[in-house]
N, C-alpha and C positions, 0 to 999 in steps of 0.2 A: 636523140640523134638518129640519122639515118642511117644504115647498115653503108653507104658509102661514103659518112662523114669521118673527117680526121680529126683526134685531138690534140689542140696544141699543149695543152694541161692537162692533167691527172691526175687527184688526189685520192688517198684509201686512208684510213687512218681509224683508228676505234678512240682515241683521244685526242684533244689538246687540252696541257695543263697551263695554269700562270699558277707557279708554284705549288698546292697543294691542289689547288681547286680546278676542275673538271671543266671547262669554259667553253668547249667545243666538241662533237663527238657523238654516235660515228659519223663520219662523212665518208661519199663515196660521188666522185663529183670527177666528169668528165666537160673540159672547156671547147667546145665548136673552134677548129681553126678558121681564121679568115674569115671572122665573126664578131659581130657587136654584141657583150653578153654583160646586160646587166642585172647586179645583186639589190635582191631590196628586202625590206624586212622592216619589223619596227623596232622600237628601240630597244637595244641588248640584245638583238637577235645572234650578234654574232660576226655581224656582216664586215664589220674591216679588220676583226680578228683573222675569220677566213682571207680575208685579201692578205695579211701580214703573211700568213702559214704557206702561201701561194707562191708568194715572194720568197720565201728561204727565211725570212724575220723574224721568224718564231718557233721554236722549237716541237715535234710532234713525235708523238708515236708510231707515226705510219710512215708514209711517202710522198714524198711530192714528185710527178715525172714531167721532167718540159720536153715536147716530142720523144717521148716513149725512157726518155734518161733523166734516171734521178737526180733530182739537183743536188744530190753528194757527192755523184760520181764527177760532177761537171767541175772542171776548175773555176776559179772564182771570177777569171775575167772573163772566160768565154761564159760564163751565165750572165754577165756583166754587161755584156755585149747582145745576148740574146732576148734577157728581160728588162724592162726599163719600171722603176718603181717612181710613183708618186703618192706621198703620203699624206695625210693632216697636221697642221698647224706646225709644220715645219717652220724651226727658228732656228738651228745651228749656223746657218750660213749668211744669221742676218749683219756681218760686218761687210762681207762682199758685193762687189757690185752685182745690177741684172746682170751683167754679161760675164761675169765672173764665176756667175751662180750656171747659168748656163753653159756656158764652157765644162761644168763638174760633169758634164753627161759625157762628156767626150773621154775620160778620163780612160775609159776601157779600152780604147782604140792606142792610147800613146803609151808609149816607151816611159819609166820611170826618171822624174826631174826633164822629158823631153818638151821642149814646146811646143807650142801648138801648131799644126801642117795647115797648110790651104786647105786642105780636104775637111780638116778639125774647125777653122773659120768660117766656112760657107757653110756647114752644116749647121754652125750657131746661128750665126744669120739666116736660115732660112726658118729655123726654128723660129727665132723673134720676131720676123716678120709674119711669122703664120699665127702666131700668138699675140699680134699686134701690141706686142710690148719695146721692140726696137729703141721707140722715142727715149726709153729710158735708162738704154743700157750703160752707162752712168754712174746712176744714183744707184745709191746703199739698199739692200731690201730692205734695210729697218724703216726707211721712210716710204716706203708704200703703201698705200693703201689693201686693203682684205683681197680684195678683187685683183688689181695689180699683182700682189704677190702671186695668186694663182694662177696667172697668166704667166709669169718667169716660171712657175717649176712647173710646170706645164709644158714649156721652152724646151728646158730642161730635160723632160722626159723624151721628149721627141728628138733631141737634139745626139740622142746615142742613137739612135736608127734602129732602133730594135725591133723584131719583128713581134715578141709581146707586147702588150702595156698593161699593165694594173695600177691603176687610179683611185683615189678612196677620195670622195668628195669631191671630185672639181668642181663640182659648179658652185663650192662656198663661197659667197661674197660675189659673184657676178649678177649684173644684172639682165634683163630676159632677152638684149639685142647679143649681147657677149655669149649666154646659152647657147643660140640660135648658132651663133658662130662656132661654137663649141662640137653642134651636131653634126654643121658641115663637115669641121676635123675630121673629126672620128670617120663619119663616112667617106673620107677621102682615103685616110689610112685605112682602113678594110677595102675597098676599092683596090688599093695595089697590095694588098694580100698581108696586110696586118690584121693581130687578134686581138681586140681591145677587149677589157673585164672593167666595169668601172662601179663601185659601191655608190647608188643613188640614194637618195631622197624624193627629189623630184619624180613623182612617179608618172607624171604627164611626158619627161622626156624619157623616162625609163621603158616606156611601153613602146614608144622608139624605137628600143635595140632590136634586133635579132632575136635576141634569146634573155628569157629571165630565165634566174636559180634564187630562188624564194625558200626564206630563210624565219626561222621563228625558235627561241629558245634554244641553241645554241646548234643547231641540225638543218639539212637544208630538208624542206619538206615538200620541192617538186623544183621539176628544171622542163625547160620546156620553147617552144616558140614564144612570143611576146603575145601575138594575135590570138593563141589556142586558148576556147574554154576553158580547156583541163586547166590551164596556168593563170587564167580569169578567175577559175572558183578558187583556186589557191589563194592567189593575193587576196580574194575579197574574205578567206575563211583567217587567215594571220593577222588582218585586222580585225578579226573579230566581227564579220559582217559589216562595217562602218565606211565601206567604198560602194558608191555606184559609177559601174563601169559602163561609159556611153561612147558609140563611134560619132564623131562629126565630121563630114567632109572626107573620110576614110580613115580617119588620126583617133585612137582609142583616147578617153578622156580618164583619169580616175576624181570623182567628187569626193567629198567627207559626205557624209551623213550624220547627223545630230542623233547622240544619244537619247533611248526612248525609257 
């Protein structure tokens, strides 16, 4: 980061445990406000545990700070309000409709047992419609499809208006026009001064972002620009050498490379 950048996150912490075992740690991890910053790693690195620990979801030994205040000190709904979580393979809410499902984002903004305000419905709606799931609002999640689904909590996250987002997998179960559509998003939300964190795979979109925080065995082991060498040798050293990183058209590629 640059001596005049701001964080909207801020993690310090010398553990995370799940139960006895050591699963995270140390981290020391500062999020670019107003920033596309994506996590990548291989597998078990760590990477949507840190996004849980980020979120308040998991318990640590350190701190987490959303603009400079610990999410302890914060009451529950104004962090509610501030951060908006999207997780994996969410199913609790698969009796409810999409728009039902969606509507849960709002929940931070209203009064207990209150209904929903016009301000609470148009913000649903504009979610849905930006998440091109609308058509659906309807049906059950349980009948949707992979993709489908991820398009409603998706809805969902956007639909609190928070000025975080943390995402663990969106792009599971979409296909590569719905991605495409994906990156729009995100770029639009950081355009009006949102800070997205989203844990990738796809590392063709991840090179995308703004900024990677590259992660390997449970430690983050560089943060940096998306474009920067420095964070080039990084990705290709957590694979294990097994990426060849090539620019096309100005767009960074990552290839596999075959074991020798």
């Amino acid at each position: 980061m640059t001596a005049a950048a701001v964080s909207a996150l801020e993690a310090d912490w010398p553990a995370v445990r799940i139960g006895s075992a050591r699963v995270l740690g140390p981290i020391r991890l500062a999020i670019e406000a107003g920033c596309w910053t994506a996590v990548v790693g291989p597998n078990g690195a760590g990477k949507s545990t840190l996004l849980r620990t980020l979120a308040g979801l998991q318990a640590t030994d350190g701190s987490v700070r959303l603009h400079r205040r610990t999410l302890a000190e914060l009451p529950a709904r104004e962090r509610a309000r501030q951060l908006a979580w999207m997780g994996q393979n969410e199913g609790t809410a698969d009796g409810l409709s999409a728009h039902e499902v969606v509507m849960l984002g709002r929940l931070p903004h209203r009064g207990w047992l209150a209904p929903p305000s016009p301000a609470d419905l148009a913000a649903v709606e504009s979610a849905m419609r930006r998440t091109q799931c609308l058509q659906w609002r309807e049906r059950l999640l349980s009948t949707l499809s992979g993709g489908e689904r991820q398009r409603v909590l998706l809805a969902r996250a956007l639909a609190v208006g928070a000025g975080v987002l943390l995402l663990d997998e969106p792009l599971s179960h979409l296909d590569p026009p719905h991605q495409a559509d994906w990156i729009d998003l995100v770029r639009d939300e950081v355009a009006a001064g949102a800070t997205v964190v989203s844990v990738l795979h796809e590392l063709q979109i991840a090179l995308q972002a703004d900024r990677l925080v590259v992660m390997a065995g449970g430690a983050v082991v560089h943060q940096g620009p998306a474009g920067d060498p420095a964070t080039h040798d990084a990705l290709r050293a957590v694979f294990d050498n097994r990426l060849q990183l090539v620019q096309v058209d100005g767009q960074w590629l990552a290839l596999p490379r075959a074991a020798r």
